[in-house]
C-alpha positions in Angstrom: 0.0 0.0 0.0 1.6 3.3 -1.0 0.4 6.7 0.5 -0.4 10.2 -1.3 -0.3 13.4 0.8 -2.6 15.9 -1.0 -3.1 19.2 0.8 -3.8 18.3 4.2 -5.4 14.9 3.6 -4.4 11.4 3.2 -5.0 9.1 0.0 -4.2 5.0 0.8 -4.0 3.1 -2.4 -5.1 -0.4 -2.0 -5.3 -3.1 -4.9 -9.3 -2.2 -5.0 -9.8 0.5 -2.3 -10.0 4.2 -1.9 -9.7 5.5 1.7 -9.9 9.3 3.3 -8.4 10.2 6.5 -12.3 10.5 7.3 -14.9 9.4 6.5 -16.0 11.0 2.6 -18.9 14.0 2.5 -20.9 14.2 -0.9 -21.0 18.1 -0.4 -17.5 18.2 1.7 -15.7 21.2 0.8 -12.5 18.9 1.5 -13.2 16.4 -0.8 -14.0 19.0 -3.0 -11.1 20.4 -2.9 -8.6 17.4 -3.2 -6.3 18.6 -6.1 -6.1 16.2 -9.0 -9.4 14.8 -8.1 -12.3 17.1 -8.2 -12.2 21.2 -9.0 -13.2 23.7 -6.2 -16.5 25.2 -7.4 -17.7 28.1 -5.0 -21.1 27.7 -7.0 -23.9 26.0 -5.8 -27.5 24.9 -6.8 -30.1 23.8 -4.9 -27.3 22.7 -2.5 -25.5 20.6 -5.3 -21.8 20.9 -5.6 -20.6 22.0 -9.4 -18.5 18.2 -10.2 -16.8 17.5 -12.9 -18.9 16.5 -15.8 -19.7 12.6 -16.1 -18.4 9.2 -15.0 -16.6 8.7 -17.6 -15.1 12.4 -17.3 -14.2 11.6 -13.6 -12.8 8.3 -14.0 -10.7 8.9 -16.9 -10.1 12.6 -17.0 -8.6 13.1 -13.7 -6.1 12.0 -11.7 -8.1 9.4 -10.0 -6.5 5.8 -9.8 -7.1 2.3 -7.8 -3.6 0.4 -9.0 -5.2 0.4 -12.5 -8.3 -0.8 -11.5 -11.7 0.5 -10.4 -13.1 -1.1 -7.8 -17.2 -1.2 -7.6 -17.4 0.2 -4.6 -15.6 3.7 -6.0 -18.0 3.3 -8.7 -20.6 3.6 -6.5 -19.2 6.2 -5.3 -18.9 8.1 -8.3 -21.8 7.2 -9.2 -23.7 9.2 -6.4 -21.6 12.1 -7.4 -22.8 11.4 -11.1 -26.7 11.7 -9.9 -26.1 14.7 -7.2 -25.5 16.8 -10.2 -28.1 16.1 -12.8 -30.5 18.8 -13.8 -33.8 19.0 -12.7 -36.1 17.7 -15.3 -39.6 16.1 -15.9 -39.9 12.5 -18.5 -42.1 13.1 -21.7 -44.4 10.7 -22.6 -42.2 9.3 -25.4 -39.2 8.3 -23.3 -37.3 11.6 -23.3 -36.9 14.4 -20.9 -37.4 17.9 -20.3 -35.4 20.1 -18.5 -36.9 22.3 -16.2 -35.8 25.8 -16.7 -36.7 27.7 -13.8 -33.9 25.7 -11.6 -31.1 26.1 -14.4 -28.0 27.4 -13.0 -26.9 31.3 -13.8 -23.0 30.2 -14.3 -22.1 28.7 -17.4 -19.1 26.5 -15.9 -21.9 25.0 -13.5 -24.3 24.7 -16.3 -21.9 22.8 -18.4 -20.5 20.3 -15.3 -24.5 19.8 -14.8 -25.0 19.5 -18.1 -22.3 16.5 -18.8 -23.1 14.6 -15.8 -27.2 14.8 -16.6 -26.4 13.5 -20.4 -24.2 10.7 -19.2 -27.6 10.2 -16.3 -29.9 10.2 -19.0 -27.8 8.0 -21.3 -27.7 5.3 -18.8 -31.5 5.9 -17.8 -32.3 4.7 -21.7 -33.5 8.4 -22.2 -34.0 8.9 -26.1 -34.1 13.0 -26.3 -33.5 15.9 -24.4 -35.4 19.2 -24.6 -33.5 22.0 -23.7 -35.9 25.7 -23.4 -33.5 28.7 -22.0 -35.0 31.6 -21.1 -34.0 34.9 -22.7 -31.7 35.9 -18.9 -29.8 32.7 -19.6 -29.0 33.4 -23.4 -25.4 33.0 -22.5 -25.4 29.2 -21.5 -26.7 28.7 -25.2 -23.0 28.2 -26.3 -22.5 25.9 -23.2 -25.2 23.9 -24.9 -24.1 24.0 -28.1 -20.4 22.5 -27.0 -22.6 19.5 -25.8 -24.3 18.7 -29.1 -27.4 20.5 -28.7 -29.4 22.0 -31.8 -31.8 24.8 -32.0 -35.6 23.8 -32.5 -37.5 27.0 -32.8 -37.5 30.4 -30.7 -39.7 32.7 -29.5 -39.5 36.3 -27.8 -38.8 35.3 -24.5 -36.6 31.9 -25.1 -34.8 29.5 -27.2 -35.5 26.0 -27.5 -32.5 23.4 -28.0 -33.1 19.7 -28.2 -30.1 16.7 -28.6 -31.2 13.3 -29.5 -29.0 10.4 -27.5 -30.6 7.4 -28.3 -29.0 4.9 -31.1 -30.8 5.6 -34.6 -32.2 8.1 -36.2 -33.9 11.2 -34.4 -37.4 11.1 -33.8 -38.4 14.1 -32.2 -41.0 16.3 -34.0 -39.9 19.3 -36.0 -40.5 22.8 -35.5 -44.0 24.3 -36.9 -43.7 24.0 -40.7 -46.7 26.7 -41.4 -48.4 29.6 -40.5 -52.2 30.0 -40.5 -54.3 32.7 -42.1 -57.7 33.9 -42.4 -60.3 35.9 -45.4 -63.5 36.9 -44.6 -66.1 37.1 -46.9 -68.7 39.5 -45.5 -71.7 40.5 -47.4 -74.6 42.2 -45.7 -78.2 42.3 -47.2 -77.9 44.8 -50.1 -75.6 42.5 -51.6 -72.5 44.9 -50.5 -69.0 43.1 -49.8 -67.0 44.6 -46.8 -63.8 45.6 -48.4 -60.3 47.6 -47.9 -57.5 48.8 -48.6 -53.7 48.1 -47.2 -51.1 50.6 -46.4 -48.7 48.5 -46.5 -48.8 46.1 -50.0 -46.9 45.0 -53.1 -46.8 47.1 -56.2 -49.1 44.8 -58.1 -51.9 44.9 -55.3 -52.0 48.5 -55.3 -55.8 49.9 -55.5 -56.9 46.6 -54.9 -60.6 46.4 -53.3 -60.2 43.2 -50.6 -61.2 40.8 -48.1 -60.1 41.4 -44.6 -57.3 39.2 -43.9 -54.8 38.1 -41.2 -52.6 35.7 -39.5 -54.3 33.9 -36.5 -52.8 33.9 -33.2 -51.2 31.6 -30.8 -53.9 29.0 -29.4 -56.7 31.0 -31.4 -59.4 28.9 -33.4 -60.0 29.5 -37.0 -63.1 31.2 -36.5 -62.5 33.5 -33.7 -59.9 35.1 -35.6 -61.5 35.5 -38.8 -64.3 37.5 -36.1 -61.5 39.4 -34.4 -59.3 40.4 -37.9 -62.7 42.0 -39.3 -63.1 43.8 -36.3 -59.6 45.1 -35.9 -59.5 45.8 -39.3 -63.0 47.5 -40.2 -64.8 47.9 -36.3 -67.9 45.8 -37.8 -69.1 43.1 -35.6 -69.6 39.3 -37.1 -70.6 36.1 -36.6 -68.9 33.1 -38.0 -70.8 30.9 -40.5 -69.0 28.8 -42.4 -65.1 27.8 -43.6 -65.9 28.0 -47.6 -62.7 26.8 -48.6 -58.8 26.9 -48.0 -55.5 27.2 -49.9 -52.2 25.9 -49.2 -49.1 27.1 -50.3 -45.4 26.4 -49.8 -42.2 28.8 -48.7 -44.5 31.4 -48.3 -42.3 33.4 -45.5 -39.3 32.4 -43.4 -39.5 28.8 -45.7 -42.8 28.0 -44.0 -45.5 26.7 -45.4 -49.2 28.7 -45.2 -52.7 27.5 -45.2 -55.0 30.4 -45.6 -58.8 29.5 -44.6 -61.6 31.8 -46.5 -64.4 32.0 -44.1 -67.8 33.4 -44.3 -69.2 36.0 -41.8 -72.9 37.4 -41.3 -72.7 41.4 -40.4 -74.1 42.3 -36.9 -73.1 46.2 -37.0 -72.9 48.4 -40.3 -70.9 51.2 -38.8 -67.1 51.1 -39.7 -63.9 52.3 -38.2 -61.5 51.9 -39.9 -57.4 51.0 -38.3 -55.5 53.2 -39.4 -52.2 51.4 -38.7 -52.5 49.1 -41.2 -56.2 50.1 -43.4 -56.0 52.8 -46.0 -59.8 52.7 -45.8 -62.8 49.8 -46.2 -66.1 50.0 -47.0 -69.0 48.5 -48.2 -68.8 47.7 -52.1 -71.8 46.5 -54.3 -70.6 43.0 -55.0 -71.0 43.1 -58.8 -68.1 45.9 -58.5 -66.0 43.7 -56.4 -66.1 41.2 -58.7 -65.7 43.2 -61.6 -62.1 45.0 -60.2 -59.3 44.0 -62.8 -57.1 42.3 -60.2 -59.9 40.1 -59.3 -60.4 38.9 -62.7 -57.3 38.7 -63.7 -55.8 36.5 -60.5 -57.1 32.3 -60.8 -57.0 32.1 -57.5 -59.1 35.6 -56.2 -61.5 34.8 -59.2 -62.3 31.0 -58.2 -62.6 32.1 -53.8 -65.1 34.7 -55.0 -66.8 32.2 -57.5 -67.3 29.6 -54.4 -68.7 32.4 -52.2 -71.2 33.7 -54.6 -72.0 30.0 -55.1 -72.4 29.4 -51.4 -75.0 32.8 -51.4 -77.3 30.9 -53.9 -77.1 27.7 -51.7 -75.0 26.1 -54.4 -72.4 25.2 -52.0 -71.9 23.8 -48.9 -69.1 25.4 -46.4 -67.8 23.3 -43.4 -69.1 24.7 -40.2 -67.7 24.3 -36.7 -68.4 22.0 -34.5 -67.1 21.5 -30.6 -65.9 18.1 -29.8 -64.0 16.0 -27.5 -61.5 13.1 -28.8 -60.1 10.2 -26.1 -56.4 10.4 -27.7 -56.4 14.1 -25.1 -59.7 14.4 -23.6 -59.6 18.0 -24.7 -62.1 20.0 -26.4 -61.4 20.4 -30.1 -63.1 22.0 -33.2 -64.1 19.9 -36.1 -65.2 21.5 -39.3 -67.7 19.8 -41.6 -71.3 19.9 -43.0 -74.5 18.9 -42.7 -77.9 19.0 -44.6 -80.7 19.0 -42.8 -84.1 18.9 -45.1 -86.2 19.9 -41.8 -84.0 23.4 -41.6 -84.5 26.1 -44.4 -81.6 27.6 -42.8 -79.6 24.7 -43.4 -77.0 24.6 -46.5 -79.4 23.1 -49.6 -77.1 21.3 -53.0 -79.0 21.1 -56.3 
């Protein structure tokens, strides 16, 4: 047995043995600090000592032998070490994890030694993924994460998200969003008259063009309510949602995403407009024979055939999808299904030739 004076503490090297001058201290601030071994680290978290990164990091990267051989019970050891420094985190439901951001560290070099030892957990655990959000304050450990094999999945005002995909095979974790959603709404009161307007802000080739209120639906909205809510914004009429008449999609509209741009039907409550004047140049209500008529209308396949299908849906030659409120097992959440029916009882109800 041969003995190793570090500091002011004692190694003994045995053929399979490690053994302190006293008894070892997961947190001790002496083991801590046993050079060659393991780095001081002043910062804390959650009362877990910053280690050095992963098993493998502490058997092989430091100074740390057994006369060549590792003995379990240092594995152990290490092992405790290994799990006393994982990030806090929640399992998925399809085998992967996510990291809880609220807990993360504010130093990068404790984020990074929590960070290797919580991949090498999570590799052992049979973990498949890892989701990774950091907040806007803790923007800087995105390079710490980036060291570590992490890729960014989409962003958003107040965060980035980064996922890294440990399990053998391909990756399987979903994408980011791949379109945006928008909305038209056809609005025709009972003189026939189309509520129309004008952009400030348009290409060159839509300039003077009469047109449906459009938009971009928010976050978590439904269809419906925000065709209601861009026809208010836009105009200050009050509607009510009738029917989804028909929808386009396109692909690498902007950013590379896709778009699918629902054309609704509304029914006029109010008649009185107001018009935004951030975005409006000015709306009003247009005779729909001289909506149809405008040269831009005619002239575009794809304006020509939405007003086609609404002027057949006004003569009950065409049936829109309507929404309905349902609830599906797969998430026991309400959802809203669009589709139509024909009821012969209801005069109201779409009629088909």
């Amino acid at each position: 047995m041969e003995m190793t004076m570090l500091g002011s503490k004692s190694v003994y090297s045995g053929s399979d043995t490690m053994l302190l001058s006293k008894p070892p201290c997961l947190y001790s601030t002496h083991l801590l600090s046993l050079k060659g071994i393991f780095r001081r680290d002043s910062h804390l978290r959650n009362g877990k000592s910053a280690l050095a990164a992963s098993k493998h990091d502490l058997v092989d990267t430091y100074s740390y032998r057994i006369n060549g051989t590792n003995g379990s019970s240092s594995n152990l050891f290490i092992d405790k070490l290994v799990n006393n420094n994982v990030l806090d985190s929640i399992d998925d439901e399809y085998e992967g994890v996510v990291v809880i951001p609220e807990t993360l560290p504010s130093n990068p070099n404790v984020f990074a030694s929590a960070l290797r030892s919580s991949m090498f957990h999570w590799k052992v655990k049979g973990k498949k993924g890892v989701w990774l959000k950091l907040p806007l304050e803790r923007s800087d450990l995105v390079p710490v994460a980036v060291k570590e094999g992490f890729e960014y999945h989409h962003a958003e005002k107040s965060y980035v998200m980064m996922t890294r995909w440990i399990s053998d095979g391909p990756c399987l974790l979903p994408s980011n969003a791949s379109h945006h959603v928008g909305v038209g709404s056809f609005v025709i009161n009972d003189n026939d008259e189309v509520l129309v307007v004008q952009e400030k802000h348009c290409t060159p080739d839509l300039l003077g063009l009469w047109k449906i209120p459009t938009g971009f639906i928010h976050e978590s909205e439904e269809i419906y309510n925000g065709a209601v809510r861009e026809v208010k914004e836009e105009t200050g009429i009050e509607t009510e949602f009738v029917e989804v008449v028909a929808f386009r999609h396109a692909q690498e509209v902007s950013f590379e995403k896709s778009d699918l741009f629902f054309v609704c039907m509304l029914r006029p409550l109010s008649t009185q407009i107001m018009v935004d004047d951030i975005e409006i140049q000015a709306a009003k209500w247009m005779p729909l024979d001289e909506f149809v008529k405008q040269p831009l209308i005619q002239g575009d396949n794809m304006f020509k055939k939405i007003i086609e299908i609404c002027i057949a849906r006004l003569g009950k030659r065409y049936c829109g999808l309507s929404v309905h409120q349902l609830v599906s097992r797969f998430d026991g959440k309400i959802s809203s299904l669009y589709f139509n029916i024909i009821e012969d009882d209801n005069d109201s109800a779409c009629q088909t030739n």
